[in-house]
C-alpha positions in Angstrom: -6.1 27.8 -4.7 -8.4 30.2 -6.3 -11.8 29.5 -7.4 -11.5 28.7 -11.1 -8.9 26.2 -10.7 -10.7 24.5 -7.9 -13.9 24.4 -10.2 -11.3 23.0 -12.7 -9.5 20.4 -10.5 -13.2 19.4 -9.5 -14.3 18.6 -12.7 -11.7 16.6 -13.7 -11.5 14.6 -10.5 -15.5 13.6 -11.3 -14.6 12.4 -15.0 -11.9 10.7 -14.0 -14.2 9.0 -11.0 -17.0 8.3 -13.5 -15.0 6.8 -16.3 -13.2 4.2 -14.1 -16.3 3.5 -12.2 -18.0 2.7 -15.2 -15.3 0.8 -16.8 -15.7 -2.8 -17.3 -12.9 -4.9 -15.7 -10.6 -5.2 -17.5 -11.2 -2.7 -20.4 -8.9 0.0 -19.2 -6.5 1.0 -22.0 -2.7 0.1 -20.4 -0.3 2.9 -19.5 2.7 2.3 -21.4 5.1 5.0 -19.9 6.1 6.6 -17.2 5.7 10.3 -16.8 8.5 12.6 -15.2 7.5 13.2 -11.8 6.5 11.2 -8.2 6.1 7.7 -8.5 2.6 6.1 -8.1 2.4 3.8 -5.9 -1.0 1.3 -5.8 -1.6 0.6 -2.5 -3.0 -3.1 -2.4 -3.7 -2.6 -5.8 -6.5 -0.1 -7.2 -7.9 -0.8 -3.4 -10.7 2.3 -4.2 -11.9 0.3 -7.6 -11.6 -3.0 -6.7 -11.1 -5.3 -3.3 -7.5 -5.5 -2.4 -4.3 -7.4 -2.7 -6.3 -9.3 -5.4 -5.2 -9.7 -9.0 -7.9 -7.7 -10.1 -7.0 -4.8 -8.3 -3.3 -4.9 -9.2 -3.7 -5.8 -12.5 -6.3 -2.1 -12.5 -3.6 -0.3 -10.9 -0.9 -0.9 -13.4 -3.0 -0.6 -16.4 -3.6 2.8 -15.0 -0.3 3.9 -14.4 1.0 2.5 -11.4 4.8 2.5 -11.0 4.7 0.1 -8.2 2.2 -2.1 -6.4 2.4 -3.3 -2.6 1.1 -6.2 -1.1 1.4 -6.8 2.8 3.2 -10.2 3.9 1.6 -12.5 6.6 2.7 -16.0 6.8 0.4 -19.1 6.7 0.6 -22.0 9.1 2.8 -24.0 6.9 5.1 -20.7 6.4 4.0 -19.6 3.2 3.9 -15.5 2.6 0.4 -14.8 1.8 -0.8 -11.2 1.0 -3.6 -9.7 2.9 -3.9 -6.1 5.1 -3.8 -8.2 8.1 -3.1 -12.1 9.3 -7.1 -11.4 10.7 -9.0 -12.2 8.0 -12.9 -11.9 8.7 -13.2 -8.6 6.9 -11.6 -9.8 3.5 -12.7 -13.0 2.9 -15.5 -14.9 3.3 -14.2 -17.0 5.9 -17.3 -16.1 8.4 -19.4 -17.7 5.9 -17.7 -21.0 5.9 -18.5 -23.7 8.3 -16.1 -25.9 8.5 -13.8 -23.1 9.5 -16.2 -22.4 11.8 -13.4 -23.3 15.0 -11.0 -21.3 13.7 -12.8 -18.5 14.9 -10.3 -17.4 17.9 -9.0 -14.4 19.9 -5.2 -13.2 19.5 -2.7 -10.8 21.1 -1.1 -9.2 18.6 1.2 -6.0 19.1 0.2 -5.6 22.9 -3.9 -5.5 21.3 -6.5 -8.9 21.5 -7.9 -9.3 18.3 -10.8 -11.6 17.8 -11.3 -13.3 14.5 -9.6 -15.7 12.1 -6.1 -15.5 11.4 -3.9 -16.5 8.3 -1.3 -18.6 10.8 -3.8 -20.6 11.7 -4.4 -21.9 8.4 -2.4 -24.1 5.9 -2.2 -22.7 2.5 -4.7 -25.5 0.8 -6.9 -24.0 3.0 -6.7 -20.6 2.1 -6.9 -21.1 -1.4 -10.3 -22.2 -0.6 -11.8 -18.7 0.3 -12.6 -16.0 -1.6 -12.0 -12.2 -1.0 -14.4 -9.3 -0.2 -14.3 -5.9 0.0 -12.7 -4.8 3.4 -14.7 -1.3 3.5 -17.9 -2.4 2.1 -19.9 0.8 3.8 -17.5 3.0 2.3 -16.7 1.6 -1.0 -19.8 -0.3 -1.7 -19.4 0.0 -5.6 -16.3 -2.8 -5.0 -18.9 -5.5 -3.4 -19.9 -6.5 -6.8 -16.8 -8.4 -6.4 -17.0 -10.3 -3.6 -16.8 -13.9 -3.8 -14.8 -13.8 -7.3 -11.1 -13.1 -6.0 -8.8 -15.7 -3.9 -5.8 -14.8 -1.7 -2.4 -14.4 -3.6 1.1 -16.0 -2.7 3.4 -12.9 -2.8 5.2 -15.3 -5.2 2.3 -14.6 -7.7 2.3 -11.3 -7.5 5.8 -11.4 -8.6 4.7 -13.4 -11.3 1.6 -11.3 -11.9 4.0 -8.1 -11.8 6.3 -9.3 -14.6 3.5 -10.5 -16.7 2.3 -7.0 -16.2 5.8 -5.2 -17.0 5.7 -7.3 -20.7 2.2 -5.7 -21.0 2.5 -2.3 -20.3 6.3 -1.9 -21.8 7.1 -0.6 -18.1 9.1 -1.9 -15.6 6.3 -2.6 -12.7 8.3 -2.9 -8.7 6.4 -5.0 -6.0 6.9 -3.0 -2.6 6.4 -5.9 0.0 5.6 -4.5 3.4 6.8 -6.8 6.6 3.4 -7.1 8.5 3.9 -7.3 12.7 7.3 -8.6 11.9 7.8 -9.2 16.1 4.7 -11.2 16.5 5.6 -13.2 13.7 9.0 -14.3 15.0 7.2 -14.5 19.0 4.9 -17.5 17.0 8.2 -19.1 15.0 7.0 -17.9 11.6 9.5 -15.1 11.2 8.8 -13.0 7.9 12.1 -11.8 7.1 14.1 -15.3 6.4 11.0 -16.4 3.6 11.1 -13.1 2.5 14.6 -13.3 1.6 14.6 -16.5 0.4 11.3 -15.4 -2.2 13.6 -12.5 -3.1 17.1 -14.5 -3.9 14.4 -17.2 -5.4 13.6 -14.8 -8.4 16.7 -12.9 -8.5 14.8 -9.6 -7.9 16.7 -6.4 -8.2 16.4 -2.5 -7.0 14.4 -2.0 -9.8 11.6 -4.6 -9.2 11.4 -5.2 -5.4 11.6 -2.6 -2.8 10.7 -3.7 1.3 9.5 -1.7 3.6 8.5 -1.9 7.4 7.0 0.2 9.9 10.0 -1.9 12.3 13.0 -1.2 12.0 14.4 -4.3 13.4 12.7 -6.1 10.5 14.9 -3.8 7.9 18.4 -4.2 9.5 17.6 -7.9 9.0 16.7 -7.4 5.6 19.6 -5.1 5.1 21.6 -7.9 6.7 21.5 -10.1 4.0 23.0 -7.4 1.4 20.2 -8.3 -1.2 21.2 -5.0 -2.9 17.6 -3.7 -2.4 16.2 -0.5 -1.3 14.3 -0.3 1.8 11.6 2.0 3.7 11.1 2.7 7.2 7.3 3.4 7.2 6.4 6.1 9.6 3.7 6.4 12.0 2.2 9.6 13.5 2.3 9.2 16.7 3.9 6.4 19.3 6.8 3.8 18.5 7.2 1.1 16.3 6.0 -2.1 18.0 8.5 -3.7 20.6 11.1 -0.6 20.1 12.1 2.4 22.0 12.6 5.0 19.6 9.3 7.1 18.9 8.0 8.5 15.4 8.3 11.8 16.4 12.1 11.2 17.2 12.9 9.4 14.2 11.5 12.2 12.0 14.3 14.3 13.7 17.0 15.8 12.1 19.0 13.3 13.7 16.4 10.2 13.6 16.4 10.8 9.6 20.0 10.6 9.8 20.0 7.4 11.3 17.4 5.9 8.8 19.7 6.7 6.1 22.5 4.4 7.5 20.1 1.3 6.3 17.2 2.6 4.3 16.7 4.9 1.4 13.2 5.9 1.6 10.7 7.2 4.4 7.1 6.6 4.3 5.2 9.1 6.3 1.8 9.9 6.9 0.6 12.4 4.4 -0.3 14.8 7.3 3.5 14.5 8.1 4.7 16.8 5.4 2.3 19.6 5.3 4.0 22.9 7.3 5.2 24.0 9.2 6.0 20.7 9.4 9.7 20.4 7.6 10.0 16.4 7.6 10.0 16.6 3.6 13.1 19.1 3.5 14.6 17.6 6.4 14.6 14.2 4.9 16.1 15.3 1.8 18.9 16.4 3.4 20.1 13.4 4.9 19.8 11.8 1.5 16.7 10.3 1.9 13.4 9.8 -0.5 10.0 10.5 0.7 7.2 8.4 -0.4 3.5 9.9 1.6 0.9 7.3 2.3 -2.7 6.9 1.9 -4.2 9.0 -0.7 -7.7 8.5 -1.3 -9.9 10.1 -2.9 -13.4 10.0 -0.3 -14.0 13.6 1.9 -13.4 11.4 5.2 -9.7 10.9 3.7 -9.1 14.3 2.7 -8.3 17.6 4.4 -11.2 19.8 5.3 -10.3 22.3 2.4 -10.3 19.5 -0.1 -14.0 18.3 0.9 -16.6 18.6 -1.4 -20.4 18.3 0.3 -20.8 16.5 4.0 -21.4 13.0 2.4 -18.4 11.5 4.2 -18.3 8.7 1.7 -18.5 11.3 -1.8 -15.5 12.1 -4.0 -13.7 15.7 -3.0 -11.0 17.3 -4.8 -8.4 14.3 -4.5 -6.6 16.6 -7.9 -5.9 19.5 -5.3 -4.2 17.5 -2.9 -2.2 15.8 -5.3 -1.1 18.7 -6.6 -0.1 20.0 -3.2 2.1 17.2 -2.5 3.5 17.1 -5.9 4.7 20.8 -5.8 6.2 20.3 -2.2 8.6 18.0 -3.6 7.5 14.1 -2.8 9.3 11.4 -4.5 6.1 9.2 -4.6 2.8 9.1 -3.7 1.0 5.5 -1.9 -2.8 5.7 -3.4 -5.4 3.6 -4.0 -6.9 5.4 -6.6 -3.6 5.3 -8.9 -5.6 6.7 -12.1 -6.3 10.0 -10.0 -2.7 10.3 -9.2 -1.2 9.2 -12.2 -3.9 12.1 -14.0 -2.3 14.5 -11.5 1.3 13.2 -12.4 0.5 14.1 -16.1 -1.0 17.4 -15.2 2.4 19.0 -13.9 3.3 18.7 -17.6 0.5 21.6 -18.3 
């Protein structure tokens, strides 16, 4: 990229930054259509504006432009589907503070690694509803801790509900894109995600164009393909390793013929970013066996970015998050998973120039 439009892309990455940071909640005008180009994805919501998988921060992202929003599914005790980045929920609630969940605290085994905390399986829904959320990264994104203590954790059943109030609002049709969290430890415990994820699915009569699932398991898609809900699904991709309780590695199912066996149940792979820069040909590769290709996590701090997007050493600063859009977007990807969608939907729009 040379200089000037580096200076350019700069610029406009710190006016975006600044108007959304100094937005009230709430008062962001509402995108009402979609641009040609890669889908926006909000990752947990608007997870860089406000904490996630709370209303706020979903309601954010698709008043900004978001295409689809995700929440991640863990089950409570009494098998209700929850959303939250993990069943461990010390870092995004304020369940530490609380007392009389004080004996909750406990230590947990899950995917082959002991985890110490509280965890959503261990509490009935009434109980949840009685904490309130917090910002998971409050060192990085401390702007966001202005809003601890004012969120509460979400069925995914209300952010259905939440996502078709939103589609009414914004004239667009807003997708949820559920993701099946450790699907295998779930069933070990007998709260199996994928039969209550079916049945919240069938419940509201959610088609391809408002419900996609994904899974960094496969195991957890062929059941959901099982069922012939007529939805699309994504095998998630990690960088390095296998999916938990399986064989197959990353690396060989981002083969040539590990694409073309995720195409025989899923329509979309979601790699890690890094994934589909060269020479790495994942992004072509996929493509040919028929396959979409959403990249995942976009943000917008230097620590997230590549070294040639960086701007200064302060790890937690804005760099040039329009420049690596713009990469990916001119490589080909079918969608982008961000948690600043306002950046990325500003990128999207700038392909028109």
């Amino acid at each position: 990229m040379s200089p000037a439009p580096r200076r350019r892309s700069v610029l406009l990455a710190t006016a975006a930054v600044t108007a959304a940071a100094t937005a009230p909640a709430g008062a962001a005008t509402p995108v009402r259509h979609r641009a040609s180009g890669p889908l926006v994805i909000g990752h947990r919501g608007a997870a860089g504006w406000r904490p996630e998988h709370t209303a706020e921060a979903y309601t954010y992202a698709v008043r900004a432009g978001a295409d689809w929003i995700e929440p991640d599914l863990v089950p409570t005790k009494d098998h209700v589907l929850v959303v939250r980045h993990e069943n461990e929920i010390g870092g995004t609630t304020d369940v530490a503070g609380r007392p009389e969940f004080a004996d909750r605290r406990t230590t947990r085994t899950v995917d082959g690694r002991a985890v110490t905390g509280w965890f959503t399986e261990d509490f009935h829904l009434r109980e949840l509803r009685t904490l309130r959320t917090v910002e998971r990264l409050p060192l990085v994104r401390d702007r966001n801790t202005v809003f601890d203590g004012r969120g509460r954790v979400m069925t995914f059943q209300e952010v259905i509900d939440l996502a078709r109030r939103l589609s009414g609002e914004s004239g667009r049709r807003i997708a949820v894109f559920p993701e099946t969290k450790h699907p295998t430890y779930f069933r070990s415990i007998g709260l199996p995600l994928e039969e209550e994820l079916i049945r919240v699915i069938r419940r509201n009569r959610l088609t391809a164009r408002e419900c996609v699932v994904q899974s960094f398991e496969p195991s957890s898609l062929h059941r959901i393909a099982a069922a012939r809900l007529g939805l699309p699904l994504w095998q998630a991709l990690g960088t390095s390793g296998s999916p938990y309780g399986h064989a197959v590695t990353y690396k060989d199912m981002m083969s040539p013929a590990g694409l073309r066996e995720i195409a025989s149940y899923a329509q979309w792979i979601g790699p890690d970013k890094s994934s589909l820069v060269p020479p790495h040909t994942l992004l072509a590769d996929a493509h040919a066996a028929g396959l979409k290709v959403g990249a995942y996590t976009f943000r917008a701090e230097n620590q997230y970015l590549p070294a040639a997007y960086r701007r200064g050493t302060a790890p937690n600063d804005f760099g040039d998050a329009f420049a690596e859009y713009a990469f990916h977007y001119g490589q080909g990807v079918d969608a982008v998973v961000t948690d600043f969608p306002d950046i990325a939907v500003q990128a999207r729009e700038g392909l028109r120039g």
